[in-house]
N, C-alpha and C positions, 0 to 999 in steps of 0.2 A: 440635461437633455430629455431625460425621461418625463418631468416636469412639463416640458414644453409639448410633447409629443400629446401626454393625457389631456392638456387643455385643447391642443389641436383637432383630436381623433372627435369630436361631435360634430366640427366643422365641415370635417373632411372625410366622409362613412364609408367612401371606400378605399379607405387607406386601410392597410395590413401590418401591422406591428409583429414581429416575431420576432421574439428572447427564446435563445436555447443556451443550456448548459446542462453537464453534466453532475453539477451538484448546487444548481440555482435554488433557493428559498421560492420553491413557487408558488409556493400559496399566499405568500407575502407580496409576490409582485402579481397576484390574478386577484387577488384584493385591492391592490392600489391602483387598479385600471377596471373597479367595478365590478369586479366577479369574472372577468373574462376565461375562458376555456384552459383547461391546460390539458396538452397531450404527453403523452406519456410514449415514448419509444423506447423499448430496452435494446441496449449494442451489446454485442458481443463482448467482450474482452476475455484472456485466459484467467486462471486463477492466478493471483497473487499471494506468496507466504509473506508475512510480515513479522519482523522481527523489531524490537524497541533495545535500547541502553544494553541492558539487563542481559539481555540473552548476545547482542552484540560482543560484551568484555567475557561473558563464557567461548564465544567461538574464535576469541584471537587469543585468546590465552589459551587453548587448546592445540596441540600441536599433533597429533597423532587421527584423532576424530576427523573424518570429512563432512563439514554440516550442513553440505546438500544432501545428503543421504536423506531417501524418501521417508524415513524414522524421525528426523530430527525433530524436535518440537518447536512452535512458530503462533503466530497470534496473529488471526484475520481480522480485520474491521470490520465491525457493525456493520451491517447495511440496511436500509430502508426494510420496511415491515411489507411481510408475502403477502401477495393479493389472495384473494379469495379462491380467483380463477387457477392460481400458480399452487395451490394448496389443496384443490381436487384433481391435480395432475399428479402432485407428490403421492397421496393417497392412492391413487390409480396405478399408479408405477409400483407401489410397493406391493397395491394387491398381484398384481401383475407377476413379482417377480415370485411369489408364493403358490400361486395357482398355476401358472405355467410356465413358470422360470425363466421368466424372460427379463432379464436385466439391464437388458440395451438402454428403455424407455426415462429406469431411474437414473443412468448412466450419463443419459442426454441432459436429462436437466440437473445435475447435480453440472456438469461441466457447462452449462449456459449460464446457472447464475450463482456461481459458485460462493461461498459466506458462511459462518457462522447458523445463519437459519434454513440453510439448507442443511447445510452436514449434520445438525443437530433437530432434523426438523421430527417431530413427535406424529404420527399418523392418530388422525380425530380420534377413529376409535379404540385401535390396540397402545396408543403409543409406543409403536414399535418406529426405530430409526435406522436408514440406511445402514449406519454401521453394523446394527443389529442384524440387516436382511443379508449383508457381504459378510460377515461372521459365520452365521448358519450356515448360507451354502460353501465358507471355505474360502473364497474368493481374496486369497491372500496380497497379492498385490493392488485391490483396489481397498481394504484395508489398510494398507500400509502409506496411501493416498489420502484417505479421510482422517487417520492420524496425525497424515504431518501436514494438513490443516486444520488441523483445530479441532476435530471431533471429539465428541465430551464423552469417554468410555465410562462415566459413573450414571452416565442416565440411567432411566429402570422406563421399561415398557407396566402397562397396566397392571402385569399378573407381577411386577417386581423386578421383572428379569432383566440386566444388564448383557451388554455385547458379550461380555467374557461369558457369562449362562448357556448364553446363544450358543458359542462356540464350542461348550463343553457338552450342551445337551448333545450336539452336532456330530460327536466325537472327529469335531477337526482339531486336533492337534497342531497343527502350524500356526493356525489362527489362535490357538489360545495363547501358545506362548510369544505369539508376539504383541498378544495386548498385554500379559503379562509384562513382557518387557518395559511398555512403553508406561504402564503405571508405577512401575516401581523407578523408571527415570524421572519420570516425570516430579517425582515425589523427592528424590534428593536432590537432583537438579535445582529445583524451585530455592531451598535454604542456603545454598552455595552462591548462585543471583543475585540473591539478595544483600548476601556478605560481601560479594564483589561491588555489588553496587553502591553499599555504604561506603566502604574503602578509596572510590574511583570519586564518589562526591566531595567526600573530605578532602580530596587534593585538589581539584580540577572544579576551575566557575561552569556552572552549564551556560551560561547564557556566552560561554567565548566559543569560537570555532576550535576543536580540538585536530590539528592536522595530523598529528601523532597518528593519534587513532583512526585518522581518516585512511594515511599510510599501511598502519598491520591493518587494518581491515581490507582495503584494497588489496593486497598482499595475498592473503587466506583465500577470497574471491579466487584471485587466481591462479592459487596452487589447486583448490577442491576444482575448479572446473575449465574447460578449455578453450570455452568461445563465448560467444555476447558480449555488447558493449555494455560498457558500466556508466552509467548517470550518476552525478554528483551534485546534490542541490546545495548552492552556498551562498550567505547573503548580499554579498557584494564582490569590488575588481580586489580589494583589498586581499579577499580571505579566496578568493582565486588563485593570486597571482602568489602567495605565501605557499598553498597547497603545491603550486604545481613546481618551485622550487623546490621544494623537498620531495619532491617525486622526480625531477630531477638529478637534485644530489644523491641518489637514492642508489644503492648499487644493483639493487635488484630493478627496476625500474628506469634506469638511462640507458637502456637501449631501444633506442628509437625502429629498429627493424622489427622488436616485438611488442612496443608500448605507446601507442599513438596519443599522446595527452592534448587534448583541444578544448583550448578558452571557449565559453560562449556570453558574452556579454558586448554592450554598445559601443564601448575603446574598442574591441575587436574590429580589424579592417573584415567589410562584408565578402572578401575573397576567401579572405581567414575563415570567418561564419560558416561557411557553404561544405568546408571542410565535416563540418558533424554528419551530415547524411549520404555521407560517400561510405561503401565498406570496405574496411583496411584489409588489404592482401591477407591472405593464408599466413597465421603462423603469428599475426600483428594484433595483440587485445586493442581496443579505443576505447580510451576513458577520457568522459566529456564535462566538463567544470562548469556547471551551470549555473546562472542567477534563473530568477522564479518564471523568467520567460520562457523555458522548456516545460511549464508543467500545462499551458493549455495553448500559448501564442502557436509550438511549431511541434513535430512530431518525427522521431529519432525512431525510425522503424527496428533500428536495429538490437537496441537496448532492451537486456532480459533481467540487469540486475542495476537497481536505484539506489542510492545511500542520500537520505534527509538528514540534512542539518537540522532542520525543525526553526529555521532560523530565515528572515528576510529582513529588507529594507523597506522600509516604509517611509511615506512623507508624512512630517506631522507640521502643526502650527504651535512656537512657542507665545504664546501672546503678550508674558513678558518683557521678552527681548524683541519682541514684535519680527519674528524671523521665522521661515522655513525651512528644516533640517530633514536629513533623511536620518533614519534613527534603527537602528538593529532590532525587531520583536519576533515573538514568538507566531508563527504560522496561523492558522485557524485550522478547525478536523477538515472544513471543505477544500483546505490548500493540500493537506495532506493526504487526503484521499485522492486528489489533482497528482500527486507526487506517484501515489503508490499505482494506479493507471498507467504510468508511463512504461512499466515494467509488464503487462503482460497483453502489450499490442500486440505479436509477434510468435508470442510461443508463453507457457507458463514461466511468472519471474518472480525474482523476490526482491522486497525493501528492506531494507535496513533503518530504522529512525532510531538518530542519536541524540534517545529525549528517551526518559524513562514513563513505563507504562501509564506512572502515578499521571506523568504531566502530560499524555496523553490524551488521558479522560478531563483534566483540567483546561483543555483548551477551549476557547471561544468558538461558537459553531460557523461561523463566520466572520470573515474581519471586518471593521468599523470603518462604514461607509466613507469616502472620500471625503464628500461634503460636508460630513460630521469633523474631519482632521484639517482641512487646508482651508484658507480665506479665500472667500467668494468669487471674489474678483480673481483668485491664482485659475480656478476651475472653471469658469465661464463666461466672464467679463472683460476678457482680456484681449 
């Protein structure tokens, strides 16, 4: 279609072509119509925490710990590189919060574009960083915020000086011993992950849907906290309808006055469908079984916490058998970052992805165009 559009758009000048998404390759698609314009609008969304494999099998094996506690440790995604203009506001903000202690400013954008490059963002000339300027002055709970996303307490500002310095020079005491705390978790933490994670390999294919663990994780969700719907992304009806029997034989889970479990794929009758964006009674969690049509087709206002399979269907061409199959693969970062959105429409949420960090960073930036996997005639010809 797009093919046809580009050799149209000369014919026809006042025709208006507009592609949006929220993780579209666009430089790839303003090259292939010529150089055309691309705009850039940032939307809101809350913070997201993300959690992979790894930190998943520490928090069901965990029985005493609650792992929403604003301490926990968690791993945000990449995002896009800071504009120019967004990196003399950080600077402004920090001057800001030093010269007349006003914090609001960095507050504001740290919660607009929340990430990795915010939390850890280095000011041009001191390299001093948020957590550095919330250390100093004390500010213990917005500390305990920038930890449990991601903030990197080993940075060093220009003159050397790390958050903990901050806090010591500061003589805040609350603040020191809770970076304290959180580097020395951080540091055993990390070896025990790892041993879990080799252990959990060795028994269990990654590339199967593990419902098990789909179970005690859903489980843990909702013993640590009390409300939000929980999203579940899964590759097909097959590994739907597996999960939600065992959520039903489940003893903690078959009661239906507290545990609303709803299919969401195309067998579903659309009466059935309509059921996910209704909100269940006081007292009722809703956990929603979705294939990859809830990560941009429809929008689940209510869901604060998402669990990735890391896993979808795809159509490929065997050209062999001369046949088209749908075939179980691994996601792309762009589906996954589609996933981990879905979790902080509403209020700050977290993902769970049940793929370890390694195959994380391993994934394709995007998946392999239609055209590229299915015969011509299945996609246009037809």
């Amino acid at each position: 279609m797009l093919a046809i559009l580009r050799d149209l758009l000369p014919s026809y000048p006042n025709l208006r072509l507009v592609l949006m998404s929220a993780t579209l390759d666009a430089e790839r698609f303003s090259k292939y119509f010529g150089g055309c314009p691309v705009i850039r609008v940032p939307g809101f969304t809350y913070p997201v925490k993300t959690f992979y494999l790894e930190d998943v099998l520490s928090i069901v094996k965990s029985t005493k710990n609650n792992h929403l506690d604003s301490t926990s440790s968690c791993v945000l995604p990449e995002e896009s590189i800071l504009t120019e203009e967004y990196k003399v506001a950080l600077d402004e903000a920090i001057n800001l919060a030093f010269s007349d202690d006003d914090l609001d400013p960095l507050l504001d954008l740290i919660s607009s574009e929340g990430g990795p490059k915010v939390f850890n963002y280095q000011h041009s000339l001191s390299g001093v960083t948020p957590l550095m300027v919330f250390a100093g002055k004390g500010r213990v709970g917005d500390i305990c915020m920038l930890l449990s996303f991601g903030a990197d307490c080993h940075l060093c500002a220009n003159d050397g000086k790390t958050a903990l310095d901050w806090a010591e020079q500061e003589n805040q005491t609350e603040a020191v011993e809770i970076i304290k705390e959180h580097m020395e978790k951080s540091s055993s933490s990390c070896e025990e992950q790892q041993h879990l994670l080799e252990k959990y390999l060795s028994t269990v294919d990654p590339e199967l849907i593990d419902d098990v663990l789909i179970e005690q994780l859903l489980k843990k969700i909702c013993i640590d906290s009390e409300d939000g719907a929980i999203l579940v992304f899964l590759p097909g009806w097959e590994d739907i309808n597996r999960t939600r029997e065992r959520l039903r034989a489940s003893h903690y889970f078959n009661d239906q006055s507290k545990f609303s479990v709803i299919p969401l794929h195309s067998m579903v009758p659309s009466v059935e469908q309509k059921k996910v964006f209704r909100h269940p009674p006081p007292g009722c969690r809703k956990i929603v079984l979705s294939i990859n049509i809830a990560e941009t087709a429809i929008t689940i206002d209510d869901v604060v916490y998402v669990i990735d399979s890391g896993r979808m269907k795809e159509k490929s061409y065997d050209p062999y058998n001369n046949v088209s199959t749908l075939q179980s693969s691994w996601v792309s970062k762009a589906s996954a970052k589609q996933r981990e959105g879905r979790a902080g429409r509403c209020q700050p949420g977290i993902c769970y992805h049940l793929y370890s960090k390694l195959r994380a960073a391993s994934l394709p930036d995007f998946q392999v165009p239609e055209i590229k996997r299915i015969p011509i005639e299945e996609l246009c010809l037809q």
